[in-house]
Gaussian input, Z-matrix of N, CA and C with variables (Angstrom, degrees):
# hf/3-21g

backbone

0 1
 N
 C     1     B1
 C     2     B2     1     A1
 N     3     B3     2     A2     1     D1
 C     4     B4     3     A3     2     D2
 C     5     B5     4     A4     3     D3
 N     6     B6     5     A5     4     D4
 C     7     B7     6     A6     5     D5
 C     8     B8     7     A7     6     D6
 N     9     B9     8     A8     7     D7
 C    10    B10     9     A9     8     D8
 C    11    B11    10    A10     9     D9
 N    12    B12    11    A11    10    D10
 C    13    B13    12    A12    11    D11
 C    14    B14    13    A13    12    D12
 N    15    B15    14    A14    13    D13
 C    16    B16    15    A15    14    D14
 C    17    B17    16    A16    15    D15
 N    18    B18    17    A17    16    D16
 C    19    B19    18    A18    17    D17
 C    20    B20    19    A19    18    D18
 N    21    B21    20    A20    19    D19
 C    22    B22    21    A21    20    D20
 C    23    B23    22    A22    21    D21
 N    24    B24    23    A23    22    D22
 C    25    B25    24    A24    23    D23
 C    26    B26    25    A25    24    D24
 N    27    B27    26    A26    25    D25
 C    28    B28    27    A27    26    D26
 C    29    B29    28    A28    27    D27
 N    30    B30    29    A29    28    D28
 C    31    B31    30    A30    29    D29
 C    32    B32    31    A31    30    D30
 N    33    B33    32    A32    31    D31
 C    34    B34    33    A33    32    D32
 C    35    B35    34    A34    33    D33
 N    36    B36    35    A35    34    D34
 C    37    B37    36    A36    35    D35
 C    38    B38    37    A37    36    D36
 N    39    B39    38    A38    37    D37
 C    40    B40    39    A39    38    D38
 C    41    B41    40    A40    39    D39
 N    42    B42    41    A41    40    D40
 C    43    B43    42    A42    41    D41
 C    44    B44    43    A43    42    D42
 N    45    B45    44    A44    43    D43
 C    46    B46    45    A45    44    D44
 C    47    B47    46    A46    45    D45
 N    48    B48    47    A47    46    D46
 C    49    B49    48    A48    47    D47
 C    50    B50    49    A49    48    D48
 N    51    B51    50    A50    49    D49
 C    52    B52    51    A51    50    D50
 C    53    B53    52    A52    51    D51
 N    54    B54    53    A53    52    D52
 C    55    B55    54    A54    53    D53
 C    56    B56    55    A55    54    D54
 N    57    B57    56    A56    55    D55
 C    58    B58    57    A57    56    D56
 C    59    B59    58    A58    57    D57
 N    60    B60    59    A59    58    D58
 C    61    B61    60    A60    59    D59
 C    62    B62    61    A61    60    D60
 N    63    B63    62    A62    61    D61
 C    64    B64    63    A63    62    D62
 C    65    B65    64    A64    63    D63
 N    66    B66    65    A65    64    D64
 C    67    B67    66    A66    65    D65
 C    68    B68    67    A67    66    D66
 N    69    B69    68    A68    67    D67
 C    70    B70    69    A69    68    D68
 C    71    B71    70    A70    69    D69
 N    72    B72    71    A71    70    D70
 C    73    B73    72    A72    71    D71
 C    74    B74    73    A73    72    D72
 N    75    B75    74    A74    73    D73
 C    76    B76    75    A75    74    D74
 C    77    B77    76    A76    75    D75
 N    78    B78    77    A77    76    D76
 C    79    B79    78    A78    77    D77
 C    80    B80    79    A79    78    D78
 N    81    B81    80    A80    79    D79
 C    82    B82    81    A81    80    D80
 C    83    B83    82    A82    81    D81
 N    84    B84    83    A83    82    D82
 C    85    B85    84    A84    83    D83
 C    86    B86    85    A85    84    D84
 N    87    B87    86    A86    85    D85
 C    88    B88    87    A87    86    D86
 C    89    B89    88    A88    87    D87
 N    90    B90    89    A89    88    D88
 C    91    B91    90    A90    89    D89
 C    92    B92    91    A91    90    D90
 N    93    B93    92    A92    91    D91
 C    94    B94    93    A93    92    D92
 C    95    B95    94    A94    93    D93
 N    96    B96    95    A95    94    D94
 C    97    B97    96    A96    95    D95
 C    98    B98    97    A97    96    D96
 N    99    B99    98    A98    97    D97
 C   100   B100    99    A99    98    D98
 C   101   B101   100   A100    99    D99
 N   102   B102   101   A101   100   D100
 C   103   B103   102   A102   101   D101
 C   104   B104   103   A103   102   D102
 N   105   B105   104   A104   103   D103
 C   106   B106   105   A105   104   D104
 C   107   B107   106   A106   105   D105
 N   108   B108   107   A107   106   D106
 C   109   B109   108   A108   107   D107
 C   110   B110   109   A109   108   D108
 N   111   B111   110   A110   109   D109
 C   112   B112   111   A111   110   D110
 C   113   B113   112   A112   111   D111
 N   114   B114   113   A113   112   D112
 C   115   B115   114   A114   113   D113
 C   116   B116   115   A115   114   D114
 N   117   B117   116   A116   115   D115
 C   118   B118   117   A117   116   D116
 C   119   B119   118   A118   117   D117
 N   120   B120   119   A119   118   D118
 C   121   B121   120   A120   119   D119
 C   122   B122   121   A121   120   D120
 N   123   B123   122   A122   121   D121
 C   124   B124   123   A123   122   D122
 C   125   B125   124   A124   123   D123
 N   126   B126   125   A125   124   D124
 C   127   B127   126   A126   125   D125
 C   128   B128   127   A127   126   D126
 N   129   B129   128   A128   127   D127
 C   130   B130   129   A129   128   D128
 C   131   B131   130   A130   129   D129
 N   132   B132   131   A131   130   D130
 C   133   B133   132   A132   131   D131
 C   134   B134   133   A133   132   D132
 N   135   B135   134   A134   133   D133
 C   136   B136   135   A135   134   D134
 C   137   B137   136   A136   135   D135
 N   138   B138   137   A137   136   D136
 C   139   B139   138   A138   137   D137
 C   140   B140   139   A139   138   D138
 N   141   B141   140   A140   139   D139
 C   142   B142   141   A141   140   D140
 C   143   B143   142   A142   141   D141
 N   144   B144   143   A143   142   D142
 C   145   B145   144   A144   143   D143
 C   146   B146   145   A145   144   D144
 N   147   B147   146   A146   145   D145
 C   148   B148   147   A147   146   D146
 C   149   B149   148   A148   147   D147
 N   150   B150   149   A149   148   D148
 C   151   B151   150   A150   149   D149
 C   152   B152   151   A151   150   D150
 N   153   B153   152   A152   151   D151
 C   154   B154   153   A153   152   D152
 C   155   B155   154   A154   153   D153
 N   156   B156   155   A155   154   D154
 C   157   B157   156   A156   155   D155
 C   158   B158   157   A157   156   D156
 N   159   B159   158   A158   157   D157
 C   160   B160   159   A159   158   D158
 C   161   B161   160   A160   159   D159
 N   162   B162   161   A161   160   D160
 C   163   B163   162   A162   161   D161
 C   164   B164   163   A163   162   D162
 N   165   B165   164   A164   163   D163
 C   166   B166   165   A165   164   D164
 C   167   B167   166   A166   165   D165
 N   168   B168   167   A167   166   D166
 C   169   B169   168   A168   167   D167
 C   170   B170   169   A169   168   D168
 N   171   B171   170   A170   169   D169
 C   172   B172   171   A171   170   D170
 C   173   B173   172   A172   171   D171
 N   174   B174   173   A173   172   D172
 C   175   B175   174   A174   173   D173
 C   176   B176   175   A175   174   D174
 N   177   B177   176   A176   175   D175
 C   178   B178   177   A177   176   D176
 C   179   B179   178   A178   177   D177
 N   180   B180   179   A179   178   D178
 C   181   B181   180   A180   179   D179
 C   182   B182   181   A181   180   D180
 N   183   B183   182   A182   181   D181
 C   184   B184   183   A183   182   D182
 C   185   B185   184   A184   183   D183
 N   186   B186   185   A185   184   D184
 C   187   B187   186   A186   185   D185
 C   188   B188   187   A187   186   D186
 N   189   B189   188   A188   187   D187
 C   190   B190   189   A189   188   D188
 C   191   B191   190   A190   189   D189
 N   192   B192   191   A191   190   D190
 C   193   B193   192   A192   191   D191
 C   194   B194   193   A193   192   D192
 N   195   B195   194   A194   193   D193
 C   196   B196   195   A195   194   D194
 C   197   B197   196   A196   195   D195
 N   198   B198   197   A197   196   D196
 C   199   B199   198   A198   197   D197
 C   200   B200   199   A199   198   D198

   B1=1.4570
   B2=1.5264
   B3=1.3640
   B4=1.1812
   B5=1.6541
   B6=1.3000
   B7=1.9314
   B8=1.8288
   B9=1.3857
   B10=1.5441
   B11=1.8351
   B12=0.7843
   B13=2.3659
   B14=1.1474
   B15=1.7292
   B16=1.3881
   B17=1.8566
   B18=1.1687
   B19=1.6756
   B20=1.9784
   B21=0.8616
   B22=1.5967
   B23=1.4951
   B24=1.2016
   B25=1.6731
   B26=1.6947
   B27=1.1035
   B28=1.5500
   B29=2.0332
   B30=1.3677
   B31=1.1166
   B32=2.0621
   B33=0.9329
   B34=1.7514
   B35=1.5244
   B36=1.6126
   B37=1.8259
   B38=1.5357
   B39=1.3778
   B40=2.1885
   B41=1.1180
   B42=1.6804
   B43=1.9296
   B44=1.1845
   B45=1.3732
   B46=1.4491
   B47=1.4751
   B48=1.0705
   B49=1.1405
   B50=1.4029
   B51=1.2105
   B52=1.4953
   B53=1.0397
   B54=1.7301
   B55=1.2041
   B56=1.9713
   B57=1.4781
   B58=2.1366
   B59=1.1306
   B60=1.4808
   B61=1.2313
   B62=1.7075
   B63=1.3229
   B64=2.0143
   B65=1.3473
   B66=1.1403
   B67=1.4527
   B68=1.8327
   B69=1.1204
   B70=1.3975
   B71=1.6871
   B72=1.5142
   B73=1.1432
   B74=0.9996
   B75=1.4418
   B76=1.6745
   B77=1.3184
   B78=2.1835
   B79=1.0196
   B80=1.6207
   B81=1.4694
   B82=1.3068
   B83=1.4144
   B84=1.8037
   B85=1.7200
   B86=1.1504
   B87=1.4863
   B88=1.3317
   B89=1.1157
   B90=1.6639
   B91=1.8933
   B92=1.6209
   B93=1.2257
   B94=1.7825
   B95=1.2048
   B96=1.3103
   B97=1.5348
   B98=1.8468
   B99=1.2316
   B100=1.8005
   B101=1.3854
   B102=1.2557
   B103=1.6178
   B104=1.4938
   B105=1.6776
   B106=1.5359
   B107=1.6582
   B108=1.1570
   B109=1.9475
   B110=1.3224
   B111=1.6620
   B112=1.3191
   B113=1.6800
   B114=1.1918
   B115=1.3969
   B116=1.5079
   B117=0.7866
   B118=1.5706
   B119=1.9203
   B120=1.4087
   B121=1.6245
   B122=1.2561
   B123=1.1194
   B124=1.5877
   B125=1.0692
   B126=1.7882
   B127=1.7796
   B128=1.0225
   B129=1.3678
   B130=1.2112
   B131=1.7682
   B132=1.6653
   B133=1.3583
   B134=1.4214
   B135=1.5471
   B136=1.8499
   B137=1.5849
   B138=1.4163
   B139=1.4757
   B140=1.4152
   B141=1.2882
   B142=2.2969
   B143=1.4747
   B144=1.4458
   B145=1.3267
   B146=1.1192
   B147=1.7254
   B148=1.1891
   B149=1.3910
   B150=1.5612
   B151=1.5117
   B152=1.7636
   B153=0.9115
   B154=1.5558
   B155=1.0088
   B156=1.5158
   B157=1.4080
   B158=1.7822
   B159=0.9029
   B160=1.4632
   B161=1.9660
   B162=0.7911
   B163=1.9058
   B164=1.8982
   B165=1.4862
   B166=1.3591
   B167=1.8001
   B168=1.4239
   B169=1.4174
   B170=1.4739
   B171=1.5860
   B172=1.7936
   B173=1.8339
   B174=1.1147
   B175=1.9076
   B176=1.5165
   B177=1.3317
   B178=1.5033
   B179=1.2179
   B180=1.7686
   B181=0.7958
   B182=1.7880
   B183=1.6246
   B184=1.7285
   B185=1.6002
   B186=1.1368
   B187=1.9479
   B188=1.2098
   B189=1.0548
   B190=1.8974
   B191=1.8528
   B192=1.3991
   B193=1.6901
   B194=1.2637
   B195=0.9729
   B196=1.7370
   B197=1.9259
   B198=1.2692
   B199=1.8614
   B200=0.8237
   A1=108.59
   A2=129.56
   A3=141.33
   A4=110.91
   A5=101.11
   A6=86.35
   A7=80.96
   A8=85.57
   A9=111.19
   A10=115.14
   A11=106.13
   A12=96.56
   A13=109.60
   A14=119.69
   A15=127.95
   A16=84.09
   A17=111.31
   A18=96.27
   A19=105.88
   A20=94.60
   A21=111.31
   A22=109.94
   A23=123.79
   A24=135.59
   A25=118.63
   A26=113.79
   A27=126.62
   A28=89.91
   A29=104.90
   A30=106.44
   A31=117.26
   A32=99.22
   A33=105.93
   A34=128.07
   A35=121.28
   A36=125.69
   A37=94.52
   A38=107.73
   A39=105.76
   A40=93.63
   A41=122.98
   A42=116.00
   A43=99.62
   A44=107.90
   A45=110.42
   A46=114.52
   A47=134.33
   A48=147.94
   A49=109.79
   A50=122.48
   A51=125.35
   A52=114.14
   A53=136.31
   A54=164.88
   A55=98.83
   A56=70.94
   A57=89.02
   A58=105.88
   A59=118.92
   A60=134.32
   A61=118.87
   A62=79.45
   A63=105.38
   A64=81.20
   A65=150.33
   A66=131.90
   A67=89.51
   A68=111.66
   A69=121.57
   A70=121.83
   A71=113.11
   A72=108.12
   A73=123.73
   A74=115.99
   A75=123.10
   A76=84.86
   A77=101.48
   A78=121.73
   A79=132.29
   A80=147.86
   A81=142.71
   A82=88.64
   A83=108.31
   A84=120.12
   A85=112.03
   A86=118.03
   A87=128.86
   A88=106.91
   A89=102.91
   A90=95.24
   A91=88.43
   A92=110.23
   A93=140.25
   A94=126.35
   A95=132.53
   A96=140.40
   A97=85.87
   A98=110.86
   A99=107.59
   A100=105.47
   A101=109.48
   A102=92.37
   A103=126.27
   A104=117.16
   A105=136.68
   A106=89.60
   A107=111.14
   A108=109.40
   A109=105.67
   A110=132.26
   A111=132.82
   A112=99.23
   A113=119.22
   A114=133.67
   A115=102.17
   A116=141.10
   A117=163.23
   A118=93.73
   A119=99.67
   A120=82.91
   A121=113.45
   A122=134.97
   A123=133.36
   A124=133.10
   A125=99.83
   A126=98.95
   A127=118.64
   A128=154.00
   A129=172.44
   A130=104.64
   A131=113.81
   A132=108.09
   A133=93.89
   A134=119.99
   A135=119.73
   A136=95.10
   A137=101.48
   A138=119.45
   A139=114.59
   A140=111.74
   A141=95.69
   A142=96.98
   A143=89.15
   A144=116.75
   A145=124.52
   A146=141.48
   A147=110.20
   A148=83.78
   A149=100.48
   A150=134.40
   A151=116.36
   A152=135.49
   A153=115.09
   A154=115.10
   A155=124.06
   A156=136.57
   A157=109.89
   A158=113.99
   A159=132.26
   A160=96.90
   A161=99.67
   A162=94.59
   A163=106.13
   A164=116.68
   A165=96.71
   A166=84.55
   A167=118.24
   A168=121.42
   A169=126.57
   A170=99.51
   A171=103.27
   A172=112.00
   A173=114.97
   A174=124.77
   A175=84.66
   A176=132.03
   A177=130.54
   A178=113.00
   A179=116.05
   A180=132.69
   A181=101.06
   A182=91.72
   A183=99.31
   A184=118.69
   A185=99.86
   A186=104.31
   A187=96.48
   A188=133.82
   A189=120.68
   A190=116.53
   A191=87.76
   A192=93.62
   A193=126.78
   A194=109.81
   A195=114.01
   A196=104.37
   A197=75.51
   A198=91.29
   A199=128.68
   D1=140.30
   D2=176.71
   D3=-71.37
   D4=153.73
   D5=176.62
   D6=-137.18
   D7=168.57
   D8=-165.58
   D9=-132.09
   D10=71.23
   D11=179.56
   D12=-74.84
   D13=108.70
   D14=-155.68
   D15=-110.29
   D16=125.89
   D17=173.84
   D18=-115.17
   D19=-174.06
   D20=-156.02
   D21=41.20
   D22=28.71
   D23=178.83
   D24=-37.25
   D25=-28.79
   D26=-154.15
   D27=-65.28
   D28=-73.47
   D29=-169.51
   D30=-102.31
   D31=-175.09
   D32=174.23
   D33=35.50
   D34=-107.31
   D35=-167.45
   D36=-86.32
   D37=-14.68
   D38=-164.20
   D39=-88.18
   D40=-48.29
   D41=-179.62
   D42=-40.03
   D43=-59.59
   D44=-152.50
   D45=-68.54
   D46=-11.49
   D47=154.77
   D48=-55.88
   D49=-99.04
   D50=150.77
   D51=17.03
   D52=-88.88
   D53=169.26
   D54=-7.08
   D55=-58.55
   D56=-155.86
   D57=-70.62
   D58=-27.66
   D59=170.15
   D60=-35.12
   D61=-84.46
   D62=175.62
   D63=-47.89
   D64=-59.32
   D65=-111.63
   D66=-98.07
   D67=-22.22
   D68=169.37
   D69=-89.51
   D70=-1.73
   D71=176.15
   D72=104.57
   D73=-0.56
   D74=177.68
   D75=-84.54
   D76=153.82
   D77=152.60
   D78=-71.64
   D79=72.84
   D80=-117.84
   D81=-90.02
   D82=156.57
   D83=135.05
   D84=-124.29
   D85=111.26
   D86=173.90
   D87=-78.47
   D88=116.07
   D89=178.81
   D90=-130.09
   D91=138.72
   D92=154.95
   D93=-127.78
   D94=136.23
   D95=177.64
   D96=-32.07
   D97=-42.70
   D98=-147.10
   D99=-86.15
   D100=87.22
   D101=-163.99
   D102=-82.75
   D103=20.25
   D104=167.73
   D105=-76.98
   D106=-60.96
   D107=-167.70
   D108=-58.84
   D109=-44.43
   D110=-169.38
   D111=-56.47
   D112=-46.57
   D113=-165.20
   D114=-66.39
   D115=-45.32
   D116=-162.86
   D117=-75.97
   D118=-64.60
   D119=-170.55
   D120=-84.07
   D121=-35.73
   D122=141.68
   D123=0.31
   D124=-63.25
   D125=162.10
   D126=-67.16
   D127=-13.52
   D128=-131.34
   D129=-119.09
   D130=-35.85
   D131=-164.78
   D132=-116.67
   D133=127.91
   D134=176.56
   D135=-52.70
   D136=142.32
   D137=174.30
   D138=62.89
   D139=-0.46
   D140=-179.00
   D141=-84.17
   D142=159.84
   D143=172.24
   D144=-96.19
   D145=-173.15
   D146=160.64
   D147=-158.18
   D148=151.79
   D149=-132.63
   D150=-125.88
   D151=64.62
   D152=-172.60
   D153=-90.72
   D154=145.74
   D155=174.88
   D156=163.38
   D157=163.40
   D158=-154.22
   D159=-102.63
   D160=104.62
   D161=-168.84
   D162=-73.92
   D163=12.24
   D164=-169.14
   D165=-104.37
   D166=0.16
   D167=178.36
   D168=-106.28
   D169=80.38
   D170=-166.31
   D171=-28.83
   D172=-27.42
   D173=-157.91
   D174=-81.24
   D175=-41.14
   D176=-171.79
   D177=-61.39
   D178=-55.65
   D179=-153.76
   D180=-58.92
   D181=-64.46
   D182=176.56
   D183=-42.06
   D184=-33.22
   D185=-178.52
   D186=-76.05
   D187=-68.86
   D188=174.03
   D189=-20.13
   D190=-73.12
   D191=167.91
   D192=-61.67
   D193=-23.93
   D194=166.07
   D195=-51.94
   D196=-66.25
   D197=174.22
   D198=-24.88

């Protein structure tokens, strides 16, 4: 299975990314600073995850994926 790390996912061009993703069969990680919105579209896509962390902070990023 393909995987997909859609970031700023929560709201706007990244949901929608996200969305098309799953909808194509990728396994998603929706990650957004906001991690109420990541959670929200996540449940929304079979199999995503959801991801918080701030992507301009390499140390975040890895702790998300750690996750």
């Amino acid at each position: 299975m393909k995987s997909a790390l859609v970031t700023g996912a929560a709201t706007g061009i990244g949901e929608s990314v996200a969305r098309m993703a799953g909808a194509r069969g990728y396994r998603v990680g929706v990650m957004d600073v906001h991690a109420e919105g990541a959670a929200r579209v996540a449940a929304e896509i079979p199999g995503a995850v959801a991801l918080s962390g701030d992507v301009r902070d390499p140390d975040a990023v890895e702790a998300a994926l750690d996750a």
